[in-house]
C-alpha positions as a printed Julia matrix, in Angstrom:
233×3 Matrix{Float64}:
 -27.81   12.22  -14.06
 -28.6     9.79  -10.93
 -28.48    6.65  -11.67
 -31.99    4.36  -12.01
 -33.53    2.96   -9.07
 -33.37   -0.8    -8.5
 -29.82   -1.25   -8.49
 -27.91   -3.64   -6.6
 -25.25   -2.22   -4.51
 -22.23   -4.1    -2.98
 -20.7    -2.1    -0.1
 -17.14   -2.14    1.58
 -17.53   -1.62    5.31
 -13.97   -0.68    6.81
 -12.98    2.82    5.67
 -16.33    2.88    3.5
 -19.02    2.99    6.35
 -16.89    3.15    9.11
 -13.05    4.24   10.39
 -10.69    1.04   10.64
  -7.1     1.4     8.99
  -6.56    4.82   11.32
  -6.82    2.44   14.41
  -4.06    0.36   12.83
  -2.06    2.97   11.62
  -2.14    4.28   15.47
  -1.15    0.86   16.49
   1.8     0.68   14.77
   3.0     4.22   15.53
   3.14    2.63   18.78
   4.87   -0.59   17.99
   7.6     1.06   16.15
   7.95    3.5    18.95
   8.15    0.54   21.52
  10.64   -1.3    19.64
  12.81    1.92   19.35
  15.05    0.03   17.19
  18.64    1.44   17.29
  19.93    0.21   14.08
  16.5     0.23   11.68
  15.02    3.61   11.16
  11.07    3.87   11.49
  10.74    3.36    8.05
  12.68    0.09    7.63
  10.58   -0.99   10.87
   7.87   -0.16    9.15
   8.56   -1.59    5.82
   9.75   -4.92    7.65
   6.31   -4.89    8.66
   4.12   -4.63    5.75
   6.15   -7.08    4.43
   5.32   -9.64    7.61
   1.64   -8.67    6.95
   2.14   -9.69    3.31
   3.56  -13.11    4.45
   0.95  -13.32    7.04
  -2.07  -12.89    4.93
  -1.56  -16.39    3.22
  -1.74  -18.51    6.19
  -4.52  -15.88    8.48
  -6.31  -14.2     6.6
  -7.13  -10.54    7.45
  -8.49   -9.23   10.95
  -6.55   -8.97   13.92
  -5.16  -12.37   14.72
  -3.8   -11.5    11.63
  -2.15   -8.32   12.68
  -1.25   -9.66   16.39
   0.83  -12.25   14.36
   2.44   -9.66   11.93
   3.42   -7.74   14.73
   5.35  -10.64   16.39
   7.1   -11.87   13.33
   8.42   -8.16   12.95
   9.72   -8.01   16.01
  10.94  -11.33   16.35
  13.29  -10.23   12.59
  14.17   -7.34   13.84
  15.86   -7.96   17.41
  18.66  -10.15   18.06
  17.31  -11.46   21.57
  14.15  -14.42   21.8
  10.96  -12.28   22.76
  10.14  -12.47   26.27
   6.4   -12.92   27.51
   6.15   -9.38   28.5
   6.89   -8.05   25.31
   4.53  -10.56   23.77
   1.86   -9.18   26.1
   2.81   -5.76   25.61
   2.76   -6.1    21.72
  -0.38   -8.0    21.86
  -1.52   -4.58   23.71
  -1.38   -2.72   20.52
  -3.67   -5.07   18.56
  -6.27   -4.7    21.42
  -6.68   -1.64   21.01
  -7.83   -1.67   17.98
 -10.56   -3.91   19.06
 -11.14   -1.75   21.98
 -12.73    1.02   19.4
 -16.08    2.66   18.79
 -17.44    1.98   15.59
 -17.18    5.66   14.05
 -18.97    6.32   11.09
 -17.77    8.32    8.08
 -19.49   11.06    7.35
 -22.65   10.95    5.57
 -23.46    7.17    6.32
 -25.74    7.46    9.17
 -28.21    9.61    6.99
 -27.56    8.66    3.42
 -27.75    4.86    4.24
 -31.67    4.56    5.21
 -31.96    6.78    1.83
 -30.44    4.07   -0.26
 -32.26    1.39    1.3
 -35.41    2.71    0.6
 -34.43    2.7    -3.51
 -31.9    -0.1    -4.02
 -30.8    -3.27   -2.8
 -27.85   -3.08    0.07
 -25.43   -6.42    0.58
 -22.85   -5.64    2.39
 -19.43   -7.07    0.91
 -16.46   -7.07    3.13
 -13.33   -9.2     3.63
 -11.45  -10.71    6.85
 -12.7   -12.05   10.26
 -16.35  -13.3     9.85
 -16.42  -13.26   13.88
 -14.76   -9.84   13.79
 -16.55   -8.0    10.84
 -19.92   -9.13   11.78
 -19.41   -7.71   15.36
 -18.67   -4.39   13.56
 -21.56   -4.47   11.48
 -23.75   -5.3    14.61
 -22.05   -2.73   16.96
 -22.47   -0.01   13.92
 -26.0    -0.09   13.65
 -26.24   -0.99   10.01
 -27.04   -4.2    10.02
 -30.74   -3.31    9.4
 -30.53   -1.84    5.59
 -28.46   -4.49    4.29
 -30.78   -7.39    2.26
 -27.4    -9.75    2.54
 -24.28   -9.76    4.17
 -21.35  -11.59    2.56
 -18.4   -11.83    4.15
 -15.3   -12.88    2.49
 -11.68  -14.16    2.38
 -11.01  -12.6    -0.3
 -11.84  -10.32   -3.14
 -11.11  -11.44   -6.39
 -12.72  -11.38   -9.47
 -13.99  -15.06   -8.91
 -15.64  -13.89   -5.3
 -17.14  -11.4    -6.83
 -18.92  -13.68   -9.77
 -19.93  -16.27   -7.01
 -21.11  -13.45   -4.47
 -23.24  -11.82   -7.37
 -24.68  -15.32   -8.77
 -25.5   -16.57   -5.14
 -27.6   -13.1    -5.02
 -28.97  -13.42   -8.24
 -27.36   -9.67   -9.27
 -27.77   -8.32  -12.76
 -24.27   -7.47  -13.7
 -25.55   -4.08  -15.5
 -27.14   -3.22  -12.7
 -25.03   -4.1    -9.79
 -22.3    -1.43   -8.63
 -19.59   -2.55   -6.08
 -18.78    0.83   -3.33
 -15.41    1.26   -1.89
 -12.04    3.0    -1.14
  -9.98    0.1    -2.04
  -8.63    0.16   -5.36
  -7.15   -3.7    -4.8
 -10.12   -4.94   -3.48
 -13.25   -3.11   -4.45
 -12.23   -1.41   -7.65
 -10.36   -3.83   -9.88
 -11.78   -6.53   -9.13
 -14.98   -6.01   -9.69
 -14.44   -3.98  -13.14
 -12.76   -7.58  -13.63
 -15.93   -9.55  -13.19
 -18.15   -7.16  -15.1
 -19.64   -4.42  -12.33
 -19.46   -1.53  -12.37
 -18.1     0.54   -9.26
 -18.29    3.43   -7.47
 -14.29    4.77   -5.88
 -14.65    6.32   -2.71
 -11.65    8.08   -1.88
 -10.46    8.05    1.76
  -6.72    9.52    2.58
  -6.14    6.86    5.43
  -6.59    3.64    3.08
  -3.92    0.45    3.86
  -1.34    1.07    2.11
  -1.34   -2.87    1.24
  -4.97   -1.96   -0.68
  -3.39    0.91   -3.08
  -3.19    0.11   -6.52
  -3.35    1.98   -9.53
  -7.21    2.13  -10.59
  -8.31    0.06  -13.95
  -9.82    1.56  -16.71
 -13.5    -0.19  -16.6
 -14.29   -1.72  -19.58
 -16.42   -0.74  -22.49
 -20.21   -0.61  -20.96
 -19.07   -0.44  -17.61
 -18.86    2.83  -15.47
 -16.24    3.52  -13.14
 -17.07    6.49  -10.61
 -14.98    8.73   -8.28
 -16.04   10.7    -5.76
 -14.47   12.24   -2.42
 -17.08   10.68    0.51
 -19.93    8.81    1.34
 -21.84   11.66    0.85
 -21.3    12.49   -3.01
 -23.28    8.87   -3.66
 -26.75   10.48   -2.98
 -25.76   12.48   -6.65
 -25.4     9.0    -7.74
 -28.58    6.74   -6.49
């Protein structure tokens, strides 16, 4: 049975509304096949690097400073020899890229969206570069059916308690939407939402985690795309 209207809904933009970690993943196909490391196979290289992008979170944040920076410090473990300019330039390459990208939609956004907006109320949630994800948002098209846009450091339980009082959200009535597990799902089971999993096969593998049971009077969703939330709201 679809869900009231009124509701409040909280919505993930990279991987939710739009393609992102593919870019990345792309990106580092090509850094590990730059670095063509002779005594690391592709994936030490590549588990040397999620572990720099662990590290690097702490003192950057998310976005692709970030990602520039996690790049570097890989490389920079990994070879014996000081890296030269041109390989900082050429590694700095990969990470432009990324910003070099269309904003793609998923599937089912660009008509389901309006839909929503007409019957609930949109805030866009997302974490990382405020610069960098409100460029996104602006470049996507979306801005328009979101009442709020709250971009964040981090999501936690506690940024997800002051994002939801600074909106004036009813918890019982206030669903956060995303594919991250880590970051959309948990977390907000963990400060009373309820949420809505969208699955999508390309998600960080820093944002997997194993899914929380929600909590007595809370619903927890699943569903396979964007789409399947129009059987929802």
């Amino acid at each position: 049975m679809p869900i009231l209207e009124g509701q409040t809904l909280l919505i993930d933009a990279d991987d939710t509304l739009w393609e992102n970690n593919i870019y990345f993943e792309r990106a580092i196909a090509a850094f590990i096949t730059y670095l063509d490391h002779q005594s690391h196979t592709p994936a030490e290289v590549r588990h040397a690097l999620n572990q720099a992008e662990r590290e690097t979170i702490l003192s950057h944040g998310y976005g692709l400073t970030s990602f520039t920076q996690s790049l570097i410090t890989c490389f920079d473990r990994l070879t014996e020899t000081p890296i030269t300019d041109h390989q900082h330039v050429q590694i700095r390459s990969f990470a432009q890229s990324i910003a070099d990208q269309e904003i793609e939609l998923l599937p089912g956004v660009a008509e389901l969206l309006p839909n929503l907006a007409e019957r609930h109320r949109l805030i866009l949630m997302t974490k990382g570069s405020q610069a960098e994800q409100a460029d996104k948002l602006s470049r996507s098209g979306l801005a328009p059916y979101f009442s709020a846009v709250e971009i964040v450091a981090e999501k936690n339980p506690v940024t997800y308690r002051e994002v939801t009082r600074r909106n004036q959200c009813i918890p019982n009535t206030t669903w956060m939407i995303g594919n991250s597990p880590k970051s959309d799902i948990n977390p907000a089971l963990a400060a009373g939402l309820h949420t809505v999993f969208i699955f999508h096969k390309d998600t960080w593998i820093l944002e997997h985690a194993e899914i929380a049971a929600a909590p007595q009077g809370q619903q927890l969703i699943e569903v396979d795309s964007f789409i399947r939330l129009a059987e929802i709201f």
